[in-house]
C-alpha positions as CSV (number, residue, x, y, z in Angstrom):
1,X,-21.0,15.6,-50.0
2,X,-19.0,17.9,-52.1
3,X,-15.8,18.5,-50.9
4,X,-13.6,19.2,-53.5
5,X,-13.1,21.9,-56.2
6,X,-11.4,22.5,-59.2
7,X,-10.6,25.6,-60.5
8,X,-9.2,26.3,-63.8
9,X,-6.5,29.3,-64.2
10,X,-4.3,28.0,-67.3
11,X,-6.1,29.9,-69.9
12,X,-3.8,32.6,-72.2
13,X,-6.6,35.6,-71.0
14,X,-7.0,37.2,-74.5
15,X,-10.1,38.9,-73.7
16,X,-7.5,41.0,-71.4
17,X,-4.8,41.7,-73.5
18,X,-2.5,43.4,-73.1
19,X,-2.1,43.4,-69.6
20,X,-2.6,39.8,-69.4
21,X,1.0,39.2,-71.0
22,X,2.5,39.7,-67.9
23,X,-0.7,39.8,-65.3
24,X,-2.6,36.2,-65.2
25,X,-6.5,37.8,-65.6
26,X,-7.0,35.7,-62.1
27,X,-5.0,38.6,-60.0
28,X,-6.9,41.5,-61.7
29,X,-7.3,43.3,-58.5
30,X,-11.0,44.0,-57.3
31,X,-10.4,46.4,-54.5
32,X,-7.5,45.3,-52.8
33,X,-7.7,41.5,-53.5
34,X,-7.5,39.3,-56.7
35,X,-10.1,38.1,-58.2
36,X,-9.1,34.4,-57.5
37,X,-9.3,35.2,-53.8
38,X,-13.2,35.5,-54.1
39,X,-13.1,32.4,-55.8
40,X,-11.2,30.5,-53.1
41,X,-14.1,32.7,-50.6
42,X,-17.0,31.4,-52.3
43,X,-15.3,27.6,-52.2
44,X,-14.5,27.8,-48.3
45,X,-18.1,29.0,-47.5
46,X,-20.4,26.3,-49.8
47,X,-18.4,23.4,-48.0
48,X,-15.3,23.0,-50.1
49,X,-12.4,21.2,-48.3
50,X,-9.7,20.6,-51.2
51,X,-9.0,22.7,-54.0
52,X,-6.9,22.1,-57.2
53,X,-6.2,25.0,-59.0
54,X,-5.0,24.5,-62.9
55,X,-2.1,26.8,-64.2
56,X,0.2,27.0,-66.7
57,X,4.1,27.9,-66.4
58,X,3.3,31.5,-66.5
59,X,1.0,31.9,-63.7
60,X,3.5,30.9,-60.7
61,X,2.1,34.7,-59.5
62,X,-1.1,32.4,-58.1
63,X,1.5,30.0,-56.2
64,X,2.7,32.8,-54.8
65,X,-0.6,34.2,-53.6
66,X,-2.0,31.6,-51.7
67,X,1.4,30.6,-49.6
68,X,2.8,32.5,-46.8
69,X,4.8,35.2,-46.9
70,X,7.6,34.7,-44.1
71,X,9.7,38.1,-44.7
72,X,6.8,40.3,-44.7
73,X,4.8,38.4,-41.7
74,X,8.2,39.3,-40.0
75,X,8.3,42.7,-41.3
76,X,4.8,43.7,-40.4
77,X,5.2,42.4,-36.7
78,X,8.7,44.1,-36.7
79,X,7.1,48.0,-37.4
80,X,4.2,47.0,-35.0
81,X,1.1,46.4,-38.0
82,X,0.4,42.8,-36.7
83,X,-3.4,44.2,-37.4
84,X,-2.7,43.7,-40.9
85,X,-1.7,40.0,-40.9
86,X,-5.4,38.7,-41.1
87,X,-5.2,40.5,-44.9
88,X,-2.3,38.2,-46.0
89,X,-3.6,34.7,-44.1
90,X,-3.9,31.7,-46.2
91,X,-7.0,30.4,-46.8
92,X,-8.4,27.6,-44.4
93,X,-8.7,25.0,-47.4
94,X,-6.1,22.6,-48.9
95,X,-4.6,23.9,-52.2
96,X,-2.9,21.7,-54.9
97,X,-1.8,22.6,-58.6
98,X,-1.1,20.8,-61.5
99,X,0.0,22.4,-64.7
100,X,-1.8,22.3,-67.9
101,X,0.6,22.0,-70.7
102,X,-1.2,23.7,-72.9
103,X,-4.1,25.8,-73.1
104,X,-6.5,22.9,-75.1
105,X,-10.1,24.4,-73.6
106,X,-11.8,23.7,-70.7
107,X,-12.2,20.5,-71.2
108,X,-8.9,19.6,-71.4
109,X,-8.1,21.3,-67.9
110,X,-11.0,19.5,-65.9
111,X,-9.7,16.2,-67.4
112,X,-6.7,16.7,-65.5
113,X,-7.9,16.5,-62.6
114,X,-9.4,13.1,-62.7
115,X,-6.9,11.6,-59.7
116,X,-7.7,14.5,-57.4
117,X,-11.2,14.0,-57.5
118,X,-11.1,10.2,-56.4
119,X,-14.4,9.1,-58.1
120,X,-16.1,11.9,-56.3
121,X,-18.8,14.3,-57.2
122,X,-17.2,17.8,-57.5
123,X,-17.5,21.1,-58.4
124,X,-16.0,23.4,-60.8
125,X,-15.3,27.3,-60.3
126,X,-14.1,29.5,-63.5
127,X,-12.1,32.4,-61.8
128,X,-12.9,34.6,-64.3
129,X,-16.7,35.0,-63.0
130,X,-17.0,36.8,-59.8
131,X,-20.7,35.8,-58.6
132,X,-21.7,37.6,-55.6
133,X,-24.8,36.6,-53.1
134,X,-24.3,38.2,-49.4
135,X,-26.8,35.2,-48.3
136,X,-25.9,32.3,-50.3
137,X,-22.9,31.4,-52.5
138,X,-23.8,30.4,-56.3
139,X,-21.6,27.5,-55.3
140,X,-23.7,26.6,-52.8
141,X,-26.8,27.0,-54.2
142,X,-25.6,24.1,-56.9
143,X,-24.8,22.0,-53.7
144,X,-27.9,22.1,-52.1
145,X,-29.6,21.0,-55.5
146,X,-26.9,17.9,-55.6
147,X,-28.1,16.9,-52.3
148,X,-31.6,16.4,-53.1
149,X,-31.0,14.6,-56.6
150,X,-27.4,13.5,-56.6
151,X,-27.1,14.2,-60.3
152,X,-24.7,17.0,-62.2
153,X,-25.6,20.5,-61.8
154,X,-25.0,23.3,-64.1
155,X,-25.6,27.3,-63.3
156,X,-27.4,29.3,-65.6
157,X,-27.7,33.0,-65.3
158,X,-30.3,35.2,-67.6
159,X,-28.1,36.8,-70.2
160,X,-29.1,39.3,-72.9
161,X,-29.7,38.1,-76.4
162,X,-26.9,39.9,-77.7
163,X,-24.7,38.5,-75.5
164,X,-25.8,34.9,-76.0
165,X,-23.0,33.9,-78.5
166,X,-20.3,34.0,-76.1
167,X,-21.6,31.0,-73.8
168,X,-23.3,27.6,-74.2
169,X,-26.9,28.1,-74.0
170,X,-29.5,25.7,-72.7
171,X,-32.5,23.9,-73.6
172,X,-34.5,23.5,-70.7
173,X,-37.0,21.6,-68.9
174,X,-38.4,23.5,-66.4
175,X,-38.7,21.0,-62.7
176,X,-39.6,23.7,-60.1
177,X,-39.1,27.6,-59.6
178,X,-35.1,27.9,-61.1
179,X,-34.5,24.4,-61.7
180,X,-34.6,22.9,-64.9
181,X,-33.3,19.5,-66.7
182,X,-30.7,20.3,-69.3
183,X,-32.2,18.8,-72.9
184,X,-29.7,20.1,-74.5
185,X,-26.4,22.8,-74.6
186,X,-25.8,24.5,-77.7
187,X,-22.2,26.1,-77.9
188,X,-22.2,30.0,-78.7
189,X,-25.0,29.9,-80.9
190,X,-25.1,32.3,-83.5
191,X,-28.4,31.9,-84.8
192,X,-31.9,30.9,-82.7
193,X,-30.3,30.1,-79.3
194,X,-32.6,27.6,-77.6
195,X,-33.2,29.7,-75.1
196,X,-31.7,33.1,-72.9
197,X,-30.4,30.8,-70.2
198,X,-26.5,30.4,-70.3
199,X,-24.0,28.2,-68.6
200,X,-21.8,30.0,-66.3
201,X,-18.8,29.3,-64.6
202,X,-20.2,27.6,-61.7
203,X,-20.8,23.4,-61.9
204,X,-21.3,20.0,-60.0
205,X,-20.1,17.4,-61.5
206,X,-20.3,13.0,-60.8
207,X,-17.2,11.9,-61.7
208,X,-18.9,9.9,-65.1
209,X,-17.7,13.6,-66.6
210,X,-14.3,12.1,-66.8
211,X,-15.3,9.1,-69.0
212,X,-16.6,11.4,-71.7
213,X,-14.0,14.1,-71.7
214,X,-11.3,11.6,-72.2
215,X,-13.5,10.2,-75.3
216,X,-14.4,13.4,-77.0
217,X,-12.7,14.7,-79.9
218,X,-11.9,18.7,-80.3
219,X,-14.9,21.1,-80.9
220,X,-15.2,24.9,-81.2
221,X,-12.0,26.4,-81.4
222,X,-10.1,23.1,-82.0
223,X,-10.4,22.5,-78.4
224,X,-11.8,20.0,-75.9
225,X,-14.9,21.8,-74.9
226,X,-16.5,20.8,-71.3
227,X,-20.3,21.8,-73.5
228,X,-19.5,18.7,-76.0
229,X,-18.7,16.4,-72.9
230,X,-22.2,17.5,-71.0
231,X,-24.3,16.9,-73.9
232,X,-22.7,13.5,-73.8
233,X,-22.5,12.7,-70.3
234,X,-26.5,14.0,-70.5
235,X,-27.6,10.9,-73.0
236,X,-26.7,9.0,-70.1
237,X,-27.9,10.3,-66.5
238,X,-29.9,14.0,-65.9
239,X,-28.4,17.3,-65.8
240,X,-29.7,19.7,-64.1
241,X,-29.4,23.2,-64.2
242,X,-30.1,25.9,-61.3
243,X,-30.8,29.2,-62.0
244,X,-27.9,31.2,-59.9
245,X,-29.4,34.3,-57.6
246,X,-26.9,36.7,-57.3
247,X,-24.9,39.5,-58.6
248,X,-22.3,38.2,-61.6
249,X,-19.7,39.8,-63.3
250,X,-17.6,38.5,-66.3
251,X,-14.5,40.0,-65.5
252,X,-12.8,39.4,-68.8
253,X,-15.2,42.1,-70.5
254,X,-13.6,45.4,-69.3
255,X,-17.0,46.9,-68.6
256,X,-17.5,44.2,-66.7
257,X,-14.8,44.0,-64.2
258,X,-15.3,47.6,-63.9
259,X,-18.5,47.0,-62.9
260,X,-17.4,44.9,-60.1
261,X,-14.7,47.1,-58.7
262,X,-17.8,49.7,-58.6
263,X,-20.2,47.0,-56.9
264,X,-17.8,45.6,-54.1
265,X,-17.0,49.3,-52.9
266,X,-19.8,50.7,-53.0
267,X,-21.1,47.1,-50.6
268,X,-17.7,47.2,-48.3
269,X,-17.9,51.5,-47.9
């Protein structure tokens, strides 16, 4: 089944500017954890086993998350606060990197990952979505629709009409209650969006997504965008697309993140 996971974390973080100079957006704290740690969370609990985590030169903060910390392990059991080394554990999940040169879209960072994945179906987390379900992990949720059709999976989420223009929208075809074949993405439409149901940061891919993000030429932005590959990939085999039940927050929209700082305390208090 789905063991693997790629998450992409090379991005420049504009949206966060200024901070984001000097802070990759990924360690924004949310309470006292970065937001890349609830990534990683969501991974370990829908099944993930392997995780490769795209950066760029200036996010070596990330490396330094996820490995151990020796000197304070020592320093912590030294002043008798051993009940504080659970909150610095690594993860229970293999973790790789791989640099992305530069920062060519989304597109361009899945595609490095082709000889992690092995000819594998896979998913993909964007770090900069924090998707919350107490029950059942959005990542999950994709899974569970892989098993029972083995095609690609894409999560949608309901988003606002104003809002539309910031994600690749969907044409759907509904299947059952929150499933839908994908007839079509259209890229941060700015006029007549097909309909209000967006692509989020949550995916399962087959690995065919390889063959047409190595073909395609740049899109929006002058970069390789993972919509133009789907749309592709989709004249070929379905894609599906699962409405995601939970709470989501797009942390690179201040109000946003703030939200979420809001939401996970009031939930842990």
């Amino acid at each position: 089944m789905i063991k693997k996971a790629i998450i992409p974390a090379a991005g420049y973080g504009t949206r966060s500017l200024p901070i984001s100079k000097v802070v990759p957006k990924e360690l924004f704290p949310i309470g006292n954890r970065p937001a890349i740690d609830y990534i990683v969370e969501e991974a370990i609990q829908s099944g993930i086993e392997e995780i490769l985590i795209i950066v760029s030169r200036s996010k070596n903060l990330i490396f330094d998350y996820f490995d151990r910390s020796i000197e304070l392990e020592t320093v912590l059991k030294q002043k008798q606060k051993e009940h504080l080394l659970d909150k610095i554990k690594v993860p229970d999940v293999h973790i790789q990197y791989i640099r992305q040169p530069f920062a060519s879209g989304l597109g361009d960072a899945i595609r490095l990952g082709k000889k992690f994945i092995h000819n594998e179906a896979f998913a993909v987390l964007l770090p900069d979505e924090i998707i919350l379900n107490q029950m059942k992990p959005a990542l999950k949720q994709l899974i569970e629709v892989y098993k029972n059709y083995k095609k690609s999976v894409l999560g949608l989420y309901e988003v606002k009409k104003d809002q539309l223009s910031n994600y690749g929208v969907v044409k759907p075809i509904k299947v059952e209650h929150e499933l839908f074949k994908v007839a079509h993405i259209v890229e941060k439409p700015t006029h007549h969006p097909p309909s209000n149901l967006a692509v989020i940061g949550r995916y399962i891919f087959t690995p065919q997504i390889f063959s047409y993000l190595e073909e395609i030429s740049s899109g929006v932005d002058g970069e390789i965008q993972l919509t133009d590959a789907i749309n592709e990939l989709r004249k070929t085999e379905t894609c599906f697309g699962k409405l995601i039940t939970a709470k989501r927050f797009d942390i690179g929209r201040k109000e946003e993140y703030l939200k979420a700082i809001t939401y996970l305390n009031d939930i842990e208090e």
